[in-house]
SEGUFI-654695 format. One line per field, with one value per residue: residue number from 1; residue in one letter; x, y, z of N, C-alpha, C in turn. Coordinates in nm, 3 decimals. Layout:
BEGIN
sero: NUM,... .
drenfi: A,... .
n.c1: X,... .
n.c2: Y,... .
n.c3: Z,... .
ca.c1: X,... .
ca.c2: Y,... .
ca.c3: Z,... .
c.c1: X,... .
c.c2: Y,... .
c.c3: Z,... .
This chain:
BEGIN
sero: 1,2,3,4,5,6,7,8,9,10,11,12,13,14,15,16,17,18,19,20,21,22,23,24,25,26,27,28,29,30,31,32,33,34,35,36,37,38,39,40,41,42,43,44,45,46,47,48,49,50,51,52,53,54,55,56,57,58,59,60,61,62,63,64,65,66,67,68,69,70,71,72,73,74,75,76,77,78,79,80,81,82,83,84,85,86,87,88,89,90,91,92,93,94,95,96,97,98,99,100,101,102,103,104,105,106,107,108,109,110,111,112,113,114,115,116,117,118,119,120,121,122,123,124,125,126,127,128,129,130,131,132,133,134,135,136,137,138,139,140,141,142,143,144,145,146,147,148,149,150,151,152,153,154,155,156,157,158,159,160,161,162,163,164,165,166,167,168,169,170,171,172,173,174,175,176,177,178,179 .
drenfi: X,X,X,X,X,X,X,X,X,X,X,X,X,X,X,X,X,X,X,X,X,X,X,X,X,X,X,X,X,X,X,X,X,X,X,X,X,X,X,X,X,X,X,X,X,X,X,X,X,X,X,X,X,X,X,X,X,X,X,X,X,X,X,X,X,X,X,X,X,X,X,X,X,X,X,X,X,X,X,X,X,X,X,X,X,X,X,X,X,X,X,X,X,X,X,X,X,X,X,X,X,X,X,X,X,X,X,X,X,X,X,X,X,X,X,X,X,X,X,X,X,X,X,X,X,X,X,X,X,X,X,X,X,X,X,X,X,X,X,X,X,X,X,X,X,X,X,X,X,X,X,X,X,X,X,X,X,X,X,X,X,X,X,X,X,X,X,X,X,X,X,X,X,X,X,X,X,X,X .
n.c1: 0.010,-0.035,-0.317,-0.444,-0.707,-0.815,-1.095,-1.159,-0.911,-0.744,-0.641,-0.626,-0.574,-0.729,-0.834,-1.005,-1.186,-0.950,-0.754,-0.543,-0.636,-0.633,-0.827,-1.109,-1.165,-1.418,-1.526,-1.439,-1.576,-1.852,-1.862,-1.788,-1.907,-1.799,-1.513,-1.269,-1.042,-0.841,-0.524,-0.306,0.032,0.167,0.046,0.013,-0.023,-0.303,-0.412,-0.403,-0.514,-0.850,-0.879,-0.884,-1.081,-1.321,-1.319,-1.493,-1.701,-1.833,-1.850,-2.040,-2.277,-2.341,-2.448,-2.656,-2.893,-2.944,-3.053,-2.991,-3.140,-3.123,-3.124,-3.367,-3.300,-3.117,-3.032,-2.874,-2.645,-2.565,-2.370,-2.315,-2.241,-2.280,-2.537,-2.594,-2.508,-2.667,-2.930,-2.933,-3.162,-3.266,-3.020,-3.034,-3.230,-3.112,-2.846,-2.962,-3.082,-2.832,-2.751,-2.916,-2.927,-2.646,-2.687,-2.897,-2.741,-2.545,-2.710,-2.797,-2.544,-2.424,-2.327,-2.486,-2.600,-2.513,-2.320,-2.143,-2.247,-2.174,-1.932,-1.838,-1.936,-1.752,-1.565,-1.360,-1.187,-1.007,-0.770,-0.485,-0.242,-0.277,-0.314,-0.487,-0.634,-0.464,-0.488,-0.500,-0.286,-0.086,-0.141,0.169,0.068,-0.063,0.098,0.355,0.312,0.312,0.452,0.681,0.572,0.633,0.863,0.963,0.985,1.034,1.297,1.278,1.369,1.389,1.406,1.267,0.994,0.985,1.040,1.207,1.401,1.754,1.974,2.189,2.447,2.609,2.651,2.464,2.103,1.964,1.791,1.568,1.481,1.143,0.950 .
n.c2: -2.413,-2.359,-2.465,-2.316,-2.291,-2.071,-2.038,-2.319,-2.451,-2.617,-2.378,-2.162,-2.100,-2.206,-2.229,-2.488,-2.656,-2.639,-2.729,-2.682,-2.589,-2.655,-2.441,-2.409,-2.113,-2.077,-2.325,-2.148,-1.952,-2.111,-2.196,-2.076,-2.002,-2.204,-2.188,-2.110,-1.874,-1.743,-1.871,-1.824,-1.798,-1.595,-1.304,-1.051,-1.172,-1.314,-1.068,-0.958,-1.153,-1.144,-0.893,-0.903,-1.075,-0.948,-0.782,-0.907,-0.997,-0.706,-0.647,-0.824,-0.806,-0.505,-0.532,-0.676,-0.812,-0.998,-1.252,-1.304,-1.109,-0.826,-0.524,-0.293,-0.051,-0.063,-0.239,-0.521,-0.724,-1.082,-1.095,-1.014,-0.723,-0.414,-0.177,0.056,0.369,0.418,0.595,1.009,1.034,0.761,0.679,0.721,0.539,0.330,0.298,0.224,-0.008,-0.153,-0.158,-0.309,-0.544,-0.576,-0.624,-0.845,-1.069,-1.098,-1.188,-1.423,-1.565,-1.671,-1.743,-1.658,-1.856,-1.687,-1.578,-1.822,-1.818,-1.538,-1.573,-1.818,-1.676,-1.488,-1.710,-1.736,-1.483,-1.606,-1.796,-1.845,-1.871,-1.726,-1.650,-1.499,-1.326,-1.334,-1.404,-1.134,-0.992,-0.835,-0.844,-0.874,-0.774,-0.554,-0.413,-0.375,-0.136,0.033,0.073,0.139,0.390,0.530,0.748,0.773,0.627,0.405,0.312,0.001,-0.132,-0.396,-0.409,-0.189,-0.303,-0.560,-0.553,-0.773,-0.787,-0.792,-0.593,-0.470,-0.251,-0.438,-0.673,-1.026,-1.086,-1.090,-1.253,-1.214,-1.472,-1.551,-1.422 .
n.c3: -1.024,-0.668,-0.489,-0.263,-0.066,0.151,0.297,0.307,0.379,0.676,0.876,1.076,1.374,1.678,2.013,2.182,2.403,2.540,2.402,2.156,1.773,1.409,1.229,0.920,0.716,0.684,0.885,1.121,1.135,1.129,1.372,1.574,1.839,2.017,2.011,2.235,2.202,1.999,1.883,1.785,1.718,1.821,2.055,1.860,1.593,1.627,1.675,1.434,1.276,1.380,1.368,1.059,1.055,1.174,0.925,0.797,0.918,0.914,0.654,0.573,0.744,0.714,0.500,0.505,0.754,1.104,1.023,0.804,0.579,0.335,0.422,0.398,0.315,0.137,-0.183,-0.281,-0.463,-0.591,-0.487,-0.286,-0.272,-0.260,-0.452,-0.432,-0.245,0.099,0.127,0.252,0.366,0.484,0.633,0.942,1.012,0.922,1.083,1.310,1.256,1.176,1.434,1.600,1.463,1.489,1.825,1.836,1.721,1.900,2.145,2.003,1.989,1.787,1.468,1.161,0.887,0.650,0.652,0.572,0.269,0.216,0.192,-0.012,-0.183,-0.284,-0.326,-0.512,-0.421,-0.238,-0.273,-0.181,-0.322,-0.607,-0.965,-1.061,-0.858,-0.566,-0.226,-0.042,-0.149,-0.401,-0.791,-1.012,-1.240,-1.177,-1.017,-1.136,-1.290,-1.144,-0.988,-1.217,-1.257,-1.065,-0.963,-0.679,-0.469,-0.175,0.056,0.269,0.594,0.743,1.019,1.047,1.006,1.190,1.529,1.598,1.512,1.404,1.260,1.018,0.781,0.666,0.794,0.812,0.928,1.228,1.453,1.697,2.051,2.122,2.358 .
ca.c1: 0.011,-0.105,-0.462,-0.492,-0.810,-0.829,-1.200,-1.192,-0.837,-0.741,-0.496,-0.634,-0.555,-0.821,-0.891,-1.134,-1.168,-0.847,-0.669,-0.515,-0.633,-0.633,-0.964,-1.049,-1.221,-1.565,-1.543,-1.424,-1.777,-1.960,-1.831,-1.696,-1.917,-1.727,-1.387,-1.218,-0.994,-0.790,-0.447,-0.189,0.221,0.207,-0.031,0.003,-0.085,-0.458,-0.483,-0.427,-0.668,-0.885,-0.899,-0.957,-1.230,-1.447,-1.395,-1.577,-1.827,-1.871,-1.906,-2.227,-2.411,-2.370,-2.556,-2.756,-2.957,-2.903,-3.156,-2.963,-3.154,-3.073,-3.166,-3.482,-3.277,-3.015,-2.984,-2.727,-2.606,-2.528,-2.226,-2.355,-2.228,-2.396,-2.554,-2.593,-2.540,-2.779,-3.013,-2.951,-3.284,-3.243,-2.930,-3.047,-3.316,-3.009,-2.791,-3.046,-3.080,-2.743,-2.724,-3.014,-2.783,-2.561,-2.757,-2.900,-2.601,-2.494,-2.793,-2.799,-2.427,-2.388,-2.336,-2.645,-2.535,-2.533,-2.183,-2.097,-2.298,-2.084,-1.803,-1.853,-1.970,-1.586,-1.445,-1.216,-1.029,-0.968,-0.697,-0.370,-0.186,-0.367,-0.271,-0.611,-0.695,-0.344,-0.525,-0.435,-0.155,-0.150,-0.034,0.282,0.008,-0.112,0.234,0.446,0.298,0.259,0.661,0.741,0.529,0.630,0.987,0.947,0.996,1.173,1.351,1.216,1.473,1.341,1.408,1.154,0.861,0.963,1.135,1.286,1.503,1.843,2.009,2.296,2.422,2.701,2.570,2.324,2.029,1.995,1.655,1.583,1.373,1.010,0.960 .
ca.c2: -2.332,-2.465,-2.464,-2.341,-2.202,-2.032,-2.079,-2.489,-2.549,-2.535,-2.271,-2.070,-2.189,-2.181,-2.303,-2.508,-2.724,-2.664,-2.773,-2.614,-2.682,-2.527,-2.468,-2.288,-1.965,-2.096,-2.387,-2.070,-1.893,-2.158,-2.231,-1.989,-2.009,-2.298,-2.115,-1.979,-1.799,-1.753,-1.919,-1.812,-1.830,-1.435,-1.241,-0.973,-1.297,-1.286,-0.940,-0.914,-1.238,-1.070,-0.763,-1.014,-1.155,-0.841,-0.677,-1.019,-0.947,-0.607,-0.636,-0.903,-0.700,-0.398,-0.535,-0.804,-0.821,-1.122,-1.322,-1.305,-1.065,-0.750,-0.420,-0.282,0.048,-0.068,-0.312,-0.596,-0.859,-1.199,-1.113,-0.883,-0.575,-0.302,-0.147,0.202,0.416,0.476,0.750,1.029,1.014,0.657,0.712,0.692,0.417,0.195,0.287,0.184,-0.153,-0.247,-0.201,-0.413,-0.702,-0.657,-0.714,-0.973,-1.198,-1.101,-1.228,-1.535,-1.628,-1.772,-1.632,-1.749,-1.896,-1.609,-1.567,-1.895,-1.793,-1.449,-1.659,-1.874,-1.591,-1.459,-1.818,-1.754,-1.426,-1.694,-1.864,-1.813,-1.821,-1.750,-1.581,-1.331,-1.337,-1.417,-1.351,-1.022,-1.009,-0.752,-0.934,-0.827,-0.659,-0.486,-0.353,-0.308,-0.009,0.167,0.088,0.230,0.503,0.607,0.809,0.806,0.495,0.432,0.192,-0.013,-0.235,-0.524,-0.367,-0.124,-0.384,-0.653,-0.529,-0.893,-0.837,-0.665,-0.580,-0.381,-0.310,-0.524,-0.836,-1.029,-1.013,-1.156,-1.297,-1.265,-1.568,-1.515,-1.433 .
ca.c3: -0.904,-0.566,-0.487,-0.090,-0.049,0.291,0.323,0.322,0.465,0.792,0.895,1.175,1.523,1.760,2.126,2.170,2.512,2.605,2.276,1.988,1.662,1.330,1.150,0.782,0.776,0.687,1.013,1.259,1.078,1.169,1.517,1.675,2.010,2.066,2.004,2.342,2.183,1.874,1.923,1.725,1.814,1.868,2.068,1.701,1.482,1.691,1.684,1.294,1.255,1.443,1.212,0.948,1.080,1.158,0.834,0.697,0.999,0.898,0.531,0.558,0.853,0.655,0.363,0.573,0.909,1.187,0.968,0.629,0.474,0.296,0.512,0.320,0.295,0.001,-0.254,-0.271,-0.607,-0.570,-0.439,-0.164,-0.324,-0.229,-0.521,-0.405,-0.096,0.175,0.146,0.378,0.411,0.537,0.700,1.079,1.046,0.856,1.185,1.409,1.243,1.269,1.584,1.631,1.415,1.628,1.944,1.787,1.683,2.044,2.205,1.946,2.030,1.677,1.367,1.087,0.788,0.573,0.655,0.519,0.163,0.142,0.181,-0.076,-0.322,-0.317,-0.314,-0.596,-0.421,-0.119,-0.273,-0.115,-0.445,-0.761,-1.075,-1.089,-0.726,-0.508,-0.144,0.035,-0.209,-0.549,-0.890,-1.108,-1.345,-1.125,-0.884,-1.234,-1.370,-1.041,-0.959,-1.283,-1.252,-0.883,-0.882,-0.469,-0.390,-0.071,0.120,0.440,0.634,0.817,1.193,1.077,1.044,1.289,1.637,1.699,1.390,1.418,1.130,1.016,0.657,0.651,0.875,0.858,1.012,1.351,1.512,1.872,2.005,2.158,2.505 .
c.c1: -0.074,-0.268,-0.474,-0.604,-0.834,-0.991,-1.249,-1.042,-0.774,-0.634,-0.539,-0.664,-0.628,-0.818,-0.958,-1.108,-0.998,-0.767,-0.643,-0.578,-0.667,-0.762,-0.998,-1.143,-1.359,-1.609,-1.554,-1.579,-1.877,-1.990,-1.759,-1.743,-1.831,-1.555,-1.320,-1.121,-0.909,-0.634,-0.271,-0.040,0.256,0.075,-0.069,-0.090,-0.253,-0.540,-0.488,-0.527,-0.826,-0.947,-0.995,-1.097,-1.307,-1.438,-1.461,-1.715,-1.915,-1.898,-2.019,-2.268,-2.392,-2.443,-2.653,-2.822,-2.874,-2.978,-3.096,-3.050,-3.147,-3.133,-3.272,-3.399,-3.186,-3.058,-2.881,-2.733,-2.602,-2.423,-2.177,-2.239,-2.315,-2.417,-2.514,-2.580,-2.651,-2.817,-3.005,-3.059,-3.333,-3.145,-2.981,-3.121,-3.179,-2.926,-2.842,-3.050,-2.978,-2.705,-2.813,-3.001,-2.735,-2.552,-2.811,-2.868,-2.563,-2.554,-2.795,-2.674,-2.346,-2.392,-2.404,-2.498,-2.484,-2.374,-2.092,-2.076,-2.210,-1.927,-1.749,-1.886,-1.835,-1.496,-1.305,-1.115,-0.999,-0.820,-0.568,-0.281,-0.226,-0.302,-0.337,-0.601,-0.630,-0.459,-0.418,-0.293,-0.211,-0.057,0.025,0.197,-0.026,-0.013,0.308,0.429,0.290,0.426,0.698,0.694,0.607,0.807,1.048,0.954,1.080,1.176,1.312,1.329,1.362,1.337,1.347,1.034,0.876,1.064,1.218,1.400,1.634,1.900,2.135,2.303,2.539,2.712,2.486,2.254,1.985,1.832,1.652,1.455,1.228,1.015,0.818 .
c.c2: -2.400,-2.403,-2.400,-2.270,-2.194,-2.053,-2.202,-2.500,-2.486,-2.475,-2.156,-2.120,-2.096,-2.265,-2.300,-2.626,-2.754,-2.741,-2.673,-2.731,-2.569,-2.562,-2.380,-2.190,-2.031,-2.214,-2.247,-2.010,-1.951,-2.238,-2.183,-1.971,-2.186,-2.298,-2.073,-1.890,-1.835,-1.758,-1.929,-1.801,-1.710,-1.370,-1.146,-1.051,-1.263,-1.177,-0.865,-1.034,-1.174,-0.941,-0.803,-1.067,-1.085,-0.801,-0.761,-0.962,-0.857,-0.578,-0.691,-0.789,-0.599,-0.407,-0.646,-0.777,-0.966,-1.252,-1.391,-1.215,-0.903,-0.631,-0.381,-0.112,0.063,-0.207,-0.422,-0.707,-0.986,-1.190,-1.033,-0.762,-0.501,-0.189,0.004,0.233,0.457,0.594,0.822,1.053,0.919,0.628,0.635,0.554,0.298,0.244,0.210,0.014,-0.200,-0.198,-0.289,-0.546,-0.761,-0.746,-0.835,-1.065,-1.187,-1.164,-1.418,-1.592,-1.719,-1.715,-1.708,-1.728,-1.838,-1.605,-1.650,-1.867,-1.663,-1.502,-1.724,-1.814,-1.559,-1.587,-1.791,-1.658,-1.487,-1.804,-1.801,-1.772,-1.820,-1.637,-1.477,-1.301,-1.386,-1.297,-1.246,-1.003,-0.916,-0.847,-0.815,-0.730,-0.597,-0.342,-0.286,-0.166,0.081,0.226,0.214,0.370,0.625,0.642,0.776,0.723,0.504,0.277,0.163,-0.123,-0.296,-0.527,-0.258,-0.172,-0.416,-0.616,-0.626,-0.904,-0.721,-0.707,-0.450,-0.397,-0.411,-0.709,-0.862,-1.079,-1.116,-1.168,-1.277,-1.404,-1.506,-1.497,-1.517 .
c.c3: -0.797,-0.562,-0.346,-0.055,0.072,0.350,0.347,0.414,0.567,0.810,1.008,1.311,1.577,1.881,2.193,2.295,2.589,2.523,2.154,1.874,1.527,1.254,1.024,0.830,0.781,0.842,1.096,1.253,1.216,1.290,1.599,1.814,2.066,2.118,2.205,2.288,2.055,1.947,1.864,1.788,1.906,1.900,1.908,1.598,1.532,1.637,1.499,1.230,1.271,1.392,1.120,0.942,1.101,1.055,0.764,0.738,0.903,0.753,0.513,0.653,0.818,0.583,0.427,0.709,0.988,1.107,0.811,0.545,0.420,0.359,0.371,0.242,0.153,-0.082,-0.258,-0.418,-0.536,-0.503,-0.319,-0.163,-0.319,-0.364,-0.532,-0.251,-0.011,0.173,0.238,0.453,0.536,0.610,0.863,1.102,1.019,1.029,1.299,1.399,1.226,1.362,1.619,1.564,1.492,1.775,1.934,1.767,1.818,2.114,2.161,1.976,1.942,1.556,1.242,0.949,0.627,0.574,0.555,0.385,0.154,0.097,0.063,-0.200,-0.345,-0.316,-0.413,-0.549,-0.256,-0.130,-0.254,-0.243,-0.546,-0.812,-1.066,-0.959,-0.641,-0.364,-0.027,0.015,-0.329,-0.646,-0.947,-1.184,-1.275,-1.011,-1.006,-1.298,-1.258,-0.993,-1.049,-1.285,-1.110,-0.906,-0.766,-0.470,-0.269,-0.030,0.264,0.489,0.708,0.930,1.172,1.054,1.146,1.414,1.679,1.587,1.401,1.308,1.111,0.856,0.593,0.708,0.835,0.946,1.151,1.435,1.666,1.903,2.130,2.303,2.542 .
């Protein structure tokens, strides 16, 4: 099975002085004030990158400060899993400090290397196609028992994801091209 680990190879177009170029997740990490913008074929493509890329954000600076290190209010593993939930005791002070992350990384204009290190703790569910760990993909063991279980299933045609696709049930299906 191939090897593509999204964290080392490049695959996310970025522009950067007025050039495309594609870079892996851990480069965009660790250079993104350099970035002007994320450069994909389809405004959508961006805006679901984009996604992608804060809920990375937002999983370290939940369990981390601007500094790399773990808010005093929780716990975290090696694998910055958050042990337990915030106390509602602790509740407001933990709000307070990330927002003061945030300003922070805002002010700093660079995002500290902590990012890199969560990165690298999940390397194995980064690979595009893997047997245990196929990225932002579920395996066969895991889809088969839910199929058979599920009665309800329904049917989605392909001009109800993508609007550039027409479709009928006797034709097929017909592309429009990009504006």
């Amino acid at each position: 099975m191939s090897r593509f680990n999204l964290l080392e190879e490049n695959w996310i177009r970025v522009l950067e002085e007025g050039e495309m170029k594609e870079v892996s997740l851990i480069t965009l990490f660790e250079n993104a004030e350099k970035y002007r913008c994320l450069a994909g074929e389809m405004a959508t493509q961006d805006f679901a990158m984009l996604r992608f890329l804060l809920a990375v954000l937002h999983t370290v600076f939940s369990r981390v400060n601007a500094d790399g290190e773990a808010y005093d209010f929780l716990e975290i593993d090696e694998k910055f899993r958050q042990k337990e939930a915030v106390s509602e005791d602790d509740e407001e002070e933990y709000n307070d400090a990330l927002m003061e992350t945030w300003k922070t990384l805002w002010q700093r204009g660079k995002f500290p290397s902590v990012v890199r290190k969560y990165l690298e703790a999940w390397k194995d569910h980064f690979y595009l196609l893997d047997e245990k760990y196929p990225f932002y993909q579920v395996t066969k063991e895991e889809a088969l028992p839910k199929l058979q279980n599920n009665k309800n299933t329904g049917f989605v045609t392909g001009s109800q994801i993508n609007r550039t696709i027409s479709e009928s049930k006797n034709k097929m299906a017909l592309f429009s091209p990009k504006g």
